[in-house]
Every structure is written in structure tokens, then in C-alpha cells.
N, C-alpha and C positions, 0 to 999 in steps of 0.2 A: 848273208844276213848282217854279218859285224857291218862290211862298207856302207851299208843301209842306211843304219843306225846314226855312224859316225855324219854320213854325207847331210842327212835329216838336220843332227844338230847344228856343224856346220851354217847350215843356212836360216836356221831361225836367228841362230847368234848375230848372222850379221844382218839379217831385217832388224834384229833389236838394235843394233850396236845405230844403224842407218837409223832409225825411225828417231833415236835418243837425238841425235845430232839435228836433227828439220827443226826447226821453229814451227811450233803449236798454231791452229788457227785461230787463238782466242786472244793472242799477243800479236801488236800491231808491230812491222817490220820497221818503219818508219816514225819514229816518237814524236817528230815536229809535225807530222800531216795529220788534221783533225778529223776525228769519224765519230759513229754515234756510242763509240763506247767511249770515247775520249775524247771530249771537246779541246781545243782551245780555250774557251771563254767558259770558265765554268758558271753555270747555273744560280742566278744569286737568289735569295730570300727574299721575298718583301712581305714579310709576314711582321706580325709583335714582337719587339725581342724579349727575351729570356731575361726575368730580372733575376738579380744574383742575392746570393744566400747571406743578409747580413747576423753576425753574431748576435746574441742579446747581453746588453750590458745589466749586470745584475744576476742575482737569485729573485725569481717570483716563487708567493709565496701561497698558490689556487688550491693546491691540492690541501693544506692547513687549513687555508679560512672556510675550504669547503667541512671540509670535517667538523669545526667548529662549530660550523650552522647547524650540520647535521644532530649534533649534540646537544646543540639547544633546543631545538625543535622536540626533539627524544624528551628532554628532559620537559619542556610545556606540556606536552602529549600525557606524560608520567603522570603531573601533578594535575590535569584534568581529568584523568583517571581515579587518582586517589579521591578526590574532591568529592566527583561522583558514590564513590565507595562510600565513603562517608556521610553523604546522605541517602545510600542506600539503594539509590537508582543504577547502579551499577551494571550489573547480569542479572539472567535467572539462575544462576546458581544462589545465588543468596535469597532467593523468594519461597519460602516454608515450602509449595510440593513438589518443589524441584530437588531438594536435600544432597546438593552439591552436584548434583545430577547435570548434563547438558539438557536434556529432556526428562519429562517427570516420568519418573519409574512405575511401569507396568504393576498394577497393583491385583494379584494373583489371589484366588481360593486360599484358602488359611491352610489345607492340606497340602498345598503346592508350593510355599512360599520358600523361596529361597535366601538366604544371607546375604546381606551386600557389603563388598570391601570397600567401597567409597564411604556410605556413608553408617553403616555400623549399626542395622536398623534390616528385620525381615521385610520383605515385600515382592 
């Protein structure tokens, strides 16, 4: 059984030690003879070339002026709002049956009438 063993190893050892030393089929034996894994004449482009990455000179300054706009704009919005407010056209929250209300408050039986915390007023 041991001779077995030892003779078994043996022999893989030197199929490996042999197969280590052959040149692989995927590497050409001969580097100057051209094949289709390895031209000679390599393969040229004739496509567009690649334009290259110029620095920018300066600080731009988009992300600022945008914000700027955005705050002016806010603030016209504002005071078109107020404006309205002031003459009253505004919402219906400010129109007497709405009483602060998004919609006018369900107006219940006098036995059923519940408190309101909006606007401080049974209904």
C-alpha cells in the first residue's frame, strides 16, 4: 500500500514539474512571426480624436448668481403677496365664513356644536 502511495505521487509531481516547463498555447513561441493575436502592424483609429481636458482659469461665480436670482424672485413673490393681503384679495382664510378655516366650517345643531381651536368660535 505505502509503494502505492509514494509511486502515485511520484508521478503527478513530475507531470507537474513537466507541464510547468512546456510553453502554454495562448503565448506565441516566436515574437517576430505575426498572428491574429499579435499583429505586426498594429490596428490604427480613424475615428475623432479625444479632446483633452483644459484647466479653467478663474473662479466662476453660477452657483452665487444663481442663488441671488432665486432670492429675488422669493422676495417679488413676497411682496406680491403682501400687496394682495392688503387689499384683501388674498385667501379664503380672510373671507368672514371661512374664519381662518381652509374650508368653511361645518355648521352643526346647536346641541352638537363643537369648540374650535383655530378659530375660537362654536360651530
Amino acid at each position: 500500500m505505502k509503494p502505492l502511495v509514494w509511486l502515485i505521487g511520484l508521478l503527478t509531481s513530475t507531470t507537474l514539474v513537466f507541464a510547468q516547463n512546456n510553453p502554454s498555447v495562448n503565448q506565441p513561441t516566436d515574437k517576430g512571426f505575426p498572428n491574429s493575436l499579435q499583429p505586426v502592424n498594429p490596428v490604427k483609429y480613424y475615428g475623432p480624436k479625444k479632446t483633452k481636458k483644459t484647466k479653467k482659469k478663474g473662479v466662476t461665480h453660477e452657483a452665487r448668481n444663481e442663488y441671488y436670482d432665486r432670492i429675488e424672485t422669493n422676495w417679488r413673490e413676497r411682496e406680491k403677496r403682501e400687496k394682495k393681503k392688503s387689499l384683501g384679495e388674498a385667501t379664503d382664510y380672510m373671507k368672514p365664513p371661512y374664519f381662518g378655516h381652509k374650508k368653511p366650517p361645518k355648521i352643526r345643531p346647536i346641541g352638537k356644536r363643537k369648540y374650535c381651536k383655530i378659530c375660537g368660535i362654536r360651530h
